[in-house]
Backbone bond lengths (Angstrom), bond angles and torsions (degrees), N, CA, C in turn:
res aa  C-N    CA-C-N  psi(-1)  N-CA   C-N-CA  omega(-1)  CA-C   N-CA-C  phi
1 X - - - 1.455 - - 1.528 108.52 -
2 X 1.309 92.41 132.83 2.365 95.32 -171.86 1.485 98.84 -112.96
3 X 1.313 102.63 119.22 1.302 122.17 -170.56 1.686 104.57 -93.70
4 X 1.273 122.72 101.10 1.631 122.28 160.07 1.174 112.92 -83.30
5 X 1.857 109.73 142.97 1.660 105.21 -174.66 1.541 64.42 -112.46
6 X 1.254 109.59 166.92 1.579 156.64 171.15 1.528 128.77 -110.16
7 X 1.392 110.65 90.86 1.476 118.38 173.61 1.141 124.85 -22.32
8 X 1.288 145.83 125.09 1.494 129.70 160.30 1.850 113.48 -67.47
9 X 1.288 106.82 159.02 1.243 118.13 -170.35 1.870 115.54 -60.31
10 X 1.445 97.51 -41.14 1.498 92.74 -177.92 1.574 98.15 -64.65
11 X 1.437 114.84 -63.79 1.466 108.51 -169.87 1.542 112.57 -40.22
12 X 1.089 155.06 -28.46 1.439 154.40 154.60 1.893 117.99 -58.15
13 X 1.261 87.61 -29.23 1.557 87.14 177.30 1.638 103.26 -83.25
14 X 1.164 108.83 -61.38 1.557 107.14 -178.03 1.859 114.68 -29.91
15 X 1.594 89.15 -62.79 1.757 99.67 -173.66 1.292 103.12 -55.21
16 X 1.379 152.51 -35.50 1.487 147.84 143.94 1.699 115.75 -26.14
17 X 1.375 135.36 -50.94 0.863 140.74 111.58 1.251 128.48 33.45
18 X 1.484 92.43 -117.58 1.150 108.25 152.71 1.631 128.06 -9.47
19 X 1.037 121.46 -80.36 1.326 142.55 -146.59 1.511 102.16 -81.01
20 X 1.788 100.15 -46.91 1.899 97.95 161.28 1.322 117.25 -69.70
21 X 1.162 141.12 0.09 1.698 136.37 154.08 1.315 111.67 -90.84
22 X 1.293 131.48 -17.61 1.398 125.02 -176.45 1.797 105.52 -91.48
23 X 1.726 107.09 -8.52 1.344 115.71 -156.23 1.620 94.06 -94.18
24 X 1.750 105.28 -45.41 1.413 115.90 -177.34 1.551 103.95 -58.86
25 X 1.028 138.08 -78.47 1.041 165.81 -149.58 1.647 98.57 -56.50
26 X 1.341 119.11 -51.07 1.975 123.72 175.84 1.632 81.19 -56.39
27 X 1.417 142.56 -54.21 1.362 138.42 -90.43 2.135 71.57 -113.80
28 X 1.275 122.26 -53.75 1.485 117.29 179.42 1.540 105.38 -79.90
29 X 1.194 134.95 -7.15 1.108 120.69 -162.67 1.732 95.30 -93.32
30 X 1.245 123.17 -26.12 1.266 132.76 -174.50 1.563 104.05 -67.70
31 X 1.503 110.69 -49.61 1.360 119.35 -164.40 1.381 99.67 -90.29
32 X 1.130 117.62 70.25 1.643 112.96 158.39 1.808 127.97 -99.86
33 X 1.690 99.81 -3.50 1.182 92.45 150.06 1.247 145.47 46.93
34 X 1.367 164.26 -28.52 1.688 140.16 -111.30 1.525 109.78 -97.60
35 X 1.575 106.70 131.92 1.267 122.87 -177.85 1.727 127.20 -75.63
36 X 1.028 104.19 87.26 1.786 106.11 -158.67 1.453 107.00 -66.25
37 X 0.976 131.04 127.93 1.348 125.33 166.51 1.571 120.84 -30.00
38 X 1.074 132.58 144.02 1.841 134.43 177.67 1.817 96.88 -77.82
39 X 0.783 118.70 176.11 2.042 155.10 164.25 0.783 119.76 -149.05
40 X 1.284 104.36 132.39 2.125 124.40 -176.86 1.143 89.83 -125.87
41 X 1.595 106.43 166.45 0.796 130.32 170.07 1.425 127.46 -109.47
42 X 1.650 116.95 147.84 1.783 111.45 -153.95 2.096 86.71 -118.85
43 X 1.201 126.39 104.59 1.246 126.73 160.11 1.715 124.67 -66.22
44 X 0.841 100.89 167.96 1.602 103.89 172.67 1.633 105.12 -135.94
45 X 0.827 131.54 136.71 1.642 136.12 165.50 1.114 124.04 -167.99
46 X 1.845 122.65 153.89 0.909 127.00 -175.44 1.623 102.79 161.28
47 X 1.252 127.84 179.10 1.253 141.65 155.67 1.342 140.72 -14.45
48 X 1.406 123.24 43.03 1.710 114.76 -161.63 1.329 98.26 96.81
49 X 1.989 123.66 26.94 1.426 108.48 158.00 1.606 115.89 -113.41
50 X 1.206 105.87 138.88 1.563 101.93 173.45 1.446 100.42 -135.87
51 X 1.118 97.79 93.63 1.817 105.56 178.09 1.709 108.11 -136.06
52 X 1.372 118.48 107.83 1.467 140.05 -176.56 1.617 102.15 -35.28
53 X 1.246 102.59 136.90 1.922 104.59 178.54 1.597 104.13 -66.73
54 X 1.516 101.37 163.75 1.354 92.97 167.90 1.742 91.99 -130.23
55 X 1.685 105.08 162.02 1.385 126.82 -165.71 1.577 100.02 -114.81
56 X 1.310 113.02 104.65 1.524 137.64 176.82 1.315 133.83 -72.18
57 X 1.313 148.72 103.83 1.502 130.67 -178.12 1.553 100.37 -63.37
58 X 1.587 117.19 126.31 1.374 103.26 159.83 1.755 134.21 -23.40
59 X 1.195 108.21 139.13 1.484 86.50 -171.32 1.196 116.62 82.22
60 X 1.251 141.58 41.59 1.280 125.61 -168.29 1.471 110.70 -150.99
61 X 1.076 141.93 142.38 2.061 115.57 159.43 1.423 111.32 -81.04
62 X 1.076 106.87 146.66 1.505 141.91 138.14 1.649 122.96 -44.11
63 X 1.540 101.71 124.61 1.263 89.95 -166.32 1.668 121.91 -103.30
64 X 1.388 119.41 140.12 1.716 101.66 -157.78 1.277 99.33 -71.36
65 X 1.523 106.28 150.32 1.682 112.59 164.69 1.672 106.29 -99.36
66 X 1.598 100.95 168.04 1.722 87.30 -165.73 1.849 83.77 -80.45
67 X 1.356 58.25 170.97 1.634 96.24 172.07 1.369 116.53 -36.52
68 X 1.567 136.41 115.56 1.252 147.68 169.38 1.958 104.54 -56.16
69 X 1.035 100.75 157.17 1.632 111.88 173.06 1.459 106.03 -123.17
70 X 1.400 109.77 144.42 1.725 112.57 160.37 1.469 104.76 -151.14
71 X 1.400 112.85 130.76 1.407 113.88 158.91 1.239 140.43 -47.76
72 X 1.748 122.05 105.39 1.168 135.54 -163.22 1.287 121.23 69.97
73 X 1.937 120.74 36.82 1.329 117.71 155.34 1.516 90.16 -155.06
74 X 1.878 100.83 164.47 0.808 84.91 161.03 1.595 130.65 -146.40
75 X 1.230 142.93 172.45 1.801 136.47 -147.53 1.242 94.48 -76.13
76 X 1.691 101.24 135.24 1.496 120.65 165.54 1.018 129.44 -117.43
77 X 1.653 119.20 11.32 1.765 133.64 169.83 1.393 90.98 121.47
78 X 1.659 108.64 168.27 1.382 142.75 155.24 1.762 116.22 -56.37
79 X 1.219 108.54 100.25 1.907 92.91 155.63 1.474 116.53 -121.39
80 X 1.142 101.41 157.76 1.529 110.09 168.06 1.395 143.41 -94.36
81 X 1.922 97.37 24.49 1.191 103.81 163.44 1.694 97.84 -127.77
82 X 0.978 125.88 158.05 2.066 132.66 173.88 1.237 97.44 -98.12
83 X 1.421 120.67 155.64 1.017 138.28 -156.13 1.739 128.09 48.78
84 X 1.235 96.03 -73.10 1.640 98.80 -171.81 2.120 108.03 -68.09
85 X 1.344 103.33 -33.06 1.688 90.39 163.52 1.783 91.41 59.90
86 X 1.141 107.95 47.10 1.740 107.93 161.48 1.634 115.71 -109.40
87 X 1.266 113.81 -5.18 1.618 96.97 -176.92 1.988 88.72 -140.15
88 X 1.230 101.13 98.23 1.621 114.31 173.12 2.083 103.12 -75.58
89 X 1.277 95.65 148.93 1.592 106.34 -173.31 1.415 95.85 -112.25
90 X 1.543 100.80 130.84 1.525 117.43 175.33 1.409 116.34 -107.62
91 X 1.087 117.75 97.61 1.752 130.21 -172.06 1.299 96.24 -58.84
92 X 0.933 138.72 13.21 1.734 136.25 -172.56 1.801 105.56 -106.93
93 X 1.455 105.90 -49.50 1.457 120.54 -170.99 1.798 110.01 -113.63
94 X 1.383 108.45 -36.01 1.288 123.03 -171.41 1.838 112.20 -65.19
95 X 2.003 106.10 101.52 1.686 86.18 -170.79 2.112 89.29 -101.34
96 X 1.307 70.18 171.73 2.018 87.82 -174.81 1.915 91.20 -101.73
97 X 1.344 94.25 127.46 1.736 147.65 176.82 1.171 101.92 -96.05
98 X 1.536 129.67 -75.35 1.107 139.93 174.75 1.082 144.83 -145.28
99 X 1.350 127.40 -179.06 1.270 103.58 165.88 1.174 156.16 -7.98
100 X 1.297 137.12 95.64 1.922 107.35 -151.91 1.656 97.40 -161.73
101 X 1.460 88.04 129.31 1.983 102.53 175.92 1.787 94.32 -108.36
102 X 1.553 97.72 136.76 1.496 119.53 -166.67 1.814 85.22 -125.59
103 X 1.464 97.80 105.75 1.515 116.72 171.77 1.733 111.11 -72.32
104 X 1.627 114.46 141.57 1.590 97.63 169.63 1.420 105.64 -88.55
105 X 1.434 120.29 164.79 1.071 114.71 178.75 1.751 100.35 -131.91
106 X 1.380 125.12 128.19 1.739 143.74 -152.71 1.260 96.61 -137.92
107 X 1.391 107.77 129.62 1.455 161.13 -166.24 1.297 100.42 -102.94
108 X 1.538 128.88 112.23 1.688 122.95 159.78 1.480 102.60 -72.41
109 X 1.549 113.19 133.39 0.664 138.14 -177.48 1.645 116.11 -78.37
110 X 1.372 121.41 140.19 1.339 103.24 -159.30 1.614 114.26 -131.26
111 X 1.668 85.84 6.09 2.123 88.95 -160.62 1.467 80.83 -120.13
112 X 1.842 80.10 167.15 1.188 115.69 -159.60 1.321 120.32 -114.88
113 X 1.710 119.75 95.45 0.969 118.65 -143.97 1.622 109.93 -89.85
114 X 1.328 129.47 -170.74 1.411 119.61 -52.88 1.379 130.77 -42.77
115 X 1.342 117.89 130.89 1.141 132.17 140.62 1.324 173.87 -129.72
116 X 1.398 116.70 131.68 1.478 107.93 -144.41 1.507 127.63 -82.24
117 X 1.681 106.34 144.06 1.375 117.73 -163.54 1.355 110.95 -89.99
118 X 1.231 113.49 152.15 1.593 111.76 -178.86 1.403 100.75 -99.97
119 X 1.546 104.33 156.57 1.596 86.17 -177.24 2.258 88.55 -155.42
120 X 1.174 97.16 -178.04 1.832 94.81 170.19 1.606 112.09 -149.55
121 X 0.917 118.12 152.09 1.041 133.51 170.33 1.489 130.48 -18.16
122 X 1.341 151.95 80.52 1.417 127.02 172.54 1.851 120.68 -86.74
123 X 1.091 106.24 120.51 1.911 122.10 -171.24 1.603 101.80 -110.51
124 X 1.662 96.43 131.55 1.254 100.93 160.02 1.358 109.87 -117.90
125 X 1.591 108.76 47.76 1.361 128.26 -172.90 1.626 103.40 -83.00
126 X 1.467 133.51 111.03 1.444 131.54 178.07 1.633 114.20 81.52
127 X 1.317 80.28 44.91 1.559 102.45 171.63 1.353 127.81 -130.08
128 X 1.562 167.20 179.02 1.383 132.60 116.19 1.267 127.12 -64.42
129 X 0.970 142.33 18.30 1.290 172.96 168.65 1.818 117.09 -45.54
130 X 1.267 140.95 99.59 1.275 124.52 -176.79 1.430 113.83 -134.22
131 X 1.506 140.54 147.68 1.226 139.01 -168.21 1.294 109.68 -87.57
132 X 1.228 105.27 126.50 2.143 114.02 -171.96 1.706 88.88 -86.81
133 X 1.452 107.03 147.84 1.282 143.65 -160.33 1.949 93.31 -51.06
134 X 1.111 128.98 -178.89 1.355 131.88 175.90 1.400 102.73 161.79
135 X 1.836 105.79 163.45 1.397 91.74 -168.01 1.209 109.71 -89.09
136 X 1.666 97.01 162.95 1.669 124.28 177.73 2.093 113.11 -60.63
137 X 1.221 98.08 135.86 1.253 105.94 141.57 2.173 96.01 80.98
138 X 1.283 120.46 42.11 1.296 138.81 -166.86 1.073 130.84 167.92
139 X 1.626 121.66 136.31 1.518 119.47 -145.85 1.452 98.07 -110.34
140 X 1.211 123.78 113.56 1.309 156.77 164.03 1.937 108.98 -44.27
141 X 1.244 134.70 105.91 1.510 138.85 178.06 1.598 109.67 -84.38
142 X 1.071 124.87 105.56 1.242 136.89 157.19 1.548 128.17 -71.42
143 X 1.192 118.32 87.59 1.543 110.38 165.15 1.641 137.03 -83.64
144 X 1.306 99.23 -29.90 1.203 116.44 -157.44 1.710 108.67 -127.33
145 X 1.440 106.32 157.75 1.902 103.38 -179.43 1.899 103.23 -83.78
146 X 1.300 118.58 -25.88 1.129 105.29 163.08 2.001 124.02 -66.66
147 X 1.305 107.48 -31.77 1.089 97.24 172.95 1.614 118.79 -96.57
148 X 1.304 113.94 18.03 1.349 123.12 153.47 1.483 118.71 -90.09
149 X 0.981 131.49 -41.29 1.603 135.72 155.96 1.313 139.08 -53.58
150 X 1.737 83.45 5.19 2.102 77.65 170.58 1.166 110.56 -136.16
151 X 1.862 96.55 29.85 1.876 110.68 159.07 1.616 95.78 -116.39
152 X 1.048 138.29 -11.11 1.487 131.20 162.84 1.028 159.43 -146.90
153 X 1.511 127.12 136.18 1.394 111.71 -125.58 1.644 93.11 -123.21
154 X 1.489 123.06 129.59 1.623 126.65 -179.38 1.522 122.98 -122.66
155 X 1.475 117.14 120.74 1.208 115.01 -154.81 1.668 113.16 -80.39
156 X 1.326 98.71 -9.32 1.982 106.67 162.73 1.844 89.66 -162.62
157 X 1.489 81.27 150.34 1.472 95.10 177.19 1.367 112.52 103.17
158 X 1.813 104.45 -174.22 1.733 98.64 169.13 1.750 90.36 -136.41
159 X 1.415 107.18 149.89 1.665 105.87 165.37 1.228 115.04 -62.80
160 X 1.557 116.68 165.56 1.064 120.07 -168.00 1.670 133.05 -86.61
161 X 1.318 112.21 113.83 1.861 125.06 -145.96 1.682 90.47 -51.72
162 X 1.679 101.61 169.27 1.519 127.91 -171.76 1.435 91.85 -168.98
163 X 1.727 96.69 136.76 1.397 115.18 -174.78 1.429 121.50 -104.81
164 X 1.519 87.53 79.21 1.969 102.97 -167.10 1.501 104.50 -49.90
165 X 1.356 133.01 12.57 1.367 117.96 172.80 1.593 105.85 -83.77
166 X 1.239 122.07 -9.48 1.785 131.82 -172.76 1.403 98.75 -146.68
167 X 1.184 117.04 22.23 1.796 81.09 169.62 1.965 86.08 -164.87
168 X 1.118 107.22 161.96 1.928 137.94 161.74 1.199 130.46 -100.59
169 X 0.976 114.28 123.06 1.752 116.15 171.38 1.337 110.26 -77.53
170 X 1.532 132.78 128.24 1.391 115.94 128.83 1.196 145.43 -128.57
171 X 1.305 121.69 171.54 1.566 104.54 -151.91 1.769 98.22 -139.09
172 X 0.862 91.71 122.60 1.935 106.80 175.31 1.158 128.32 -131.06
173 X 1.440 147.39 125.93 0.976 134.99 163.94 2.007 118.04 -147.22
174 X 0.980 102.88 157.75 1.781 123.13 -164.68 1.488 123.62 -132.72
175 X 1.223 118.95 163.32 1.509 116.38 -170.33 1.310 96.39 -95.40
176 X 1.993 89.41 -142.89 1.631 79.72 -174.03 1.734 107.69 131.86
177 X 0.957 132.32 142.69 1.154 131.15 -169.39 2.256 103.86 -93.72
178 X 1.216 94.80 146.48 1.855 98.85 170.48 1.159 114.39 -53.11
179 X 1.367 114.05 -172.17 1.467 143.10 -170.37 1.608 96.81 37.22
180 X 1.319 114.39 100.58 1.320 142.95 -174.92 1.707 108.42 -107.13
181 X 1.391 118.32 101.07 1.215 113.85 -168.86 1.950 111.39 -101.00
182 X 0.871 129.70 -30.30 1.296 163.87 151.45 1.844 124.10 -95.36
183 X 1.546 91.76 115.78 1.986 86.99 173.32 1.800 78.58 -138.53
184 X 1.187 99.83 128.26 1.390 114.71 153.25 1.903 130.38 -143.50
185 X 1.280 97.58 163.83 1.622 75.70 -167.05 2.080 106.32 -165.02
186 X 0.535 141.71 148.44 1.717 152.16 -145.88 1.524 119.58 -167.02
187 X 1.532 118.44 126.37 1.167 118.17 179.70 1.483 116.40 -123.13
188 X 1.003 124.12 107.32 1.309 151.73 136.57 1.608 132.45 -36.21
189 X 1.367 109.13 132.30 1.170 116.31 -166.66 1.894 101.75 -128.62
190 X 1.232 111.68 97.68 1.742 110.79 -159.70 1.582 104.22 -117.40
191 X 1.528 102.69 29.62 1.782 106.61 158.91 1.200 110.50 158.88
192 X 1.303 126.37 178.59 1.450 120.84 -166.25 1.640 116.12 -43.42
193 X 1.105 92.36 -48.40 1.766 102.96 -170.01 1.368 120.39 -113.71
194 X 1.134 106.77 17.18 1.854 115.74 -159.63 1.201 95.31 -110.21
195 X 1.136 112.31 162.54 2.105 119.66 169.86 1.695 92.70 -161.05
196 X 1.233 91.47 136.13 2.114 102.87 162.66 1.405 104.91 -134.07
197 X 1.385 97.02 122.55 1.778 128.07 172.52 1.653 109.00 -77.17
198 X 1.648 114.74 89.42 1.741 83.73 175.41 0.959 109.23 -87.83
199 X 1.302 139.14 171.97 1.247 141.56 123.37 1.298 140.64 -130.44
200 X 1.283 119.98 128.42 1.609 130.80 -166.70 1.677 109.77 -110.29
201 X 1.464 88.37 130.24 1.879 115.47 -177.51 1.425 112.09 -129.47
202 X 1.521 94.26 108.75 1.248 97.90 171.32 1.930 114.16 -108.19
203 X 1.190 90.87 131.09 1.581 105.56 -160.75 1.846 112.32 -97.76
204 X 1.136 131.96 146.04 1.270 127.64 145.94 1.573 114.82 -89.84
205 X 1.462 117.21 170.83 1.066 114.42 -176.49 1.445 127.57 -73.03
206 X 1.191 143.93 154.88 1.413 129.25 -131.82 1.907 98.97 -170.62
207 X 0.979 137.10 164.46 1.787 133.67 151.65 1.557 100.42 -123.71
208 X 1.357 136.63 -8.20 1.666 126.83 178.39 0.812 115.40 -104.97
209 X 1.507 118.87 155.77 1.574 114.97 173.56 1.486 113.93 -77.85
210 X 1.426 132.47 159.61 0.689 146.39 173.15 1.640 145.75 -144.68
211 X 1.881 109.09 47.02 1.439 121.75 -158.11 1.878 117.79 -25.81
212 X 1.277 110.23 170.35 1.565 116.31 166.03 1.220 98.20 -117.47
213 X 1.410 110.85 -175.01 1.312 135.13 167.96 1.778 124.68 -176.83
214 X 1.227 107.06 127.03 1.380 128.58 -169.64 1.270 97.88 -100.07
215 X 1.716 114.40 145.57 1.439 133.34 168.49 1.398 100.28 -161.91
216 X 1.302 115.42 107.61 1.409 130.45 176.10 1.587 124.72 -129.64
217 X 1.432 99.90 146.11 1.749 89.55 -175.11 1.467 95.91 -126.78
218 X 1.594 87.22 142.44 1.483 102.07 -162.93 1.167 90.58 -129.72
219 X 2.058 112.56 166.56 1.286 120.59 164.17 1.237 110.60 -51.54
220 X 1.563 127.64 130.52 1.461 114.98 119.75 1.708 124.63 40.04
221 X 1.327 94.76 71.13 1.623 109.04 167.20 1.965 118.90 -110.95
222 X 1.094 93.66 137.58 1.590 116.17 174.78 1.698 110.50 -49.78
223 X 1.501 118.22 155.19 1.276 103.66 174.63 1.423 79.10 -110.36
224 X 1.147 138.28 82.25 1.586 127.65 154.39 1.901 73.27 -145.01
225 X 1.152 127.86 -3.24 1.598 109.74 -162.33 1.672 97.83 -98.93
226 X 1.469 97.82 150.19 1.799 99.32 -174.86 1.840 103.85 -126.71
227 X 1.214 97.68 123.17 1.497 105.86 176.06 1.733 118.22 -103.77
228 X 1.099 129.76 131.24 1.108 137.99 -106.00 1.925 86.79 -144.00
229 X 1.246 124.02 122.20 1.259 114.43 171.70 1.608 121.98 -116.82
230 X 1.362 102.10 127.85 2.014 109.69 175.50 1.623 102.06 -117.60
231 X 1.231 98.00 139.22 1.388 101.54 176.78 1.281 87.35 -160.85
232 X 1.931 98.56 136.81 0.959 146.18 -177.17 1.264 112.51 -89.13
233 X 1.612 138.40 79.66 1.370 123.29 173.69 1.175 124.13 -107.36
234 X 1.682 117.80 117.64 1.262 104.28 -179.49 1.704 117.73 -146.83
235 X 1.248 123.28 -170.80 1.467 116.05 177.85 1.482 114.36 -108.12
């Protein structure tokens, strides 16, 4: 006589159970996987450029290098097509996908340098407004209202605004003995990226000191551009 015992119901349900947690559990433990982000690479090329690639996390920007130089032209941005120069890359908005060579694209240059810049006056004349100390004898590039505010300091009020989207500050000033009979002064632009500030002082004779100071607004200068100061002081 063959005796079958008979499971009870929970015990069959459980071991079902069972077997779907032991099933889930192999089933994530296998897939651990992790998906690393890719890197491309961002080239530079073109004409008289030798500037090292840079290696990008997908998704990411690219960071601008300054401005390339070439004799007798001059830089008109990154594109990512050669020749035709129809789709320019904006390191600001432009993220890297992939792989990607950013051609320069150069402008023959056509002027005849030196040439001189017009520029006007900036006064914090009738203001409370006064210029904090800075160094002597070198012309200071202004782009921005934050980096205009931490040469001057106003005890009510605000100095008077400039619309750094078109225009540069600069700021110079020198020693020098009083009685200042002559101040003159001219800015020059003597190559792609170059600028010279002269300025000429003609002095009478004097025993005190008596510093200057320049504040001029100029077109629209580059921060890769270097302005350069001569001054002429004499009696």
């Amino acid at each position: 006589m063959k005796i079958i015992l008979k499971k009870p119901l929970w015990f069959t349900v459980i071991t079902i159970l069972c077997l779907v947690v032991v099933t889930l559990f192999a089933a994530s433990g296998c897939d651990k996987t992790e998906i690393l982000p890719e890197h491309y690479t961002v080239n530079f090329a073109g004409e008289g450029i030798s500037i090292e690639p840079q290696y990008i996390t997908q998704g990411n920007y690219a960071t601008e290098p300054e401005n390339p130089e070439r004799e007798g032209y001059d830089f008109s941005g990154w594109f990512t097509d050669n020749g035709t120069f129809a789709n320019k890359w904006d390191f600001k908005t432009d993220i890297v996908t992939q792989d990607t060579t950013l051609y320069a694209k150069w402008e023959e240059n056509t002027l005849d340098y030196p040439i001189e810049i017009p520029f006007t006056e900036y006064s914090l004349v009738g203001t409370s407004c006064q210029w904090r100390n800075f160094e002597f004898n070198k012309v200071i590039i202004i782009n921005n209202e934050e980096e205009l505010g931490s040469y001057i300091s106003c005890s009510s009020g605000n100095y008077p605004e400039i619309d750094f989207s078109k225009y540069t500050l600069l700021l110079a000033r020198g020693g020098g003995t009083s009685n200042i009979h002559t101040f003159e002064m001219q800015l020059q632009q003597i190559s792609i990226s170059e600028y010279s500030l002269y300025v000429d002082i003609t002095r009478g004779m004097a025993a005190f000191p008596q510093p200057w100071l320049i504040s001029i607004q100029v077109p629209k200068l580059s921060q890769n551009d270097v302005v350069v100061l001569n001054v002429n002081d004499h009696y």
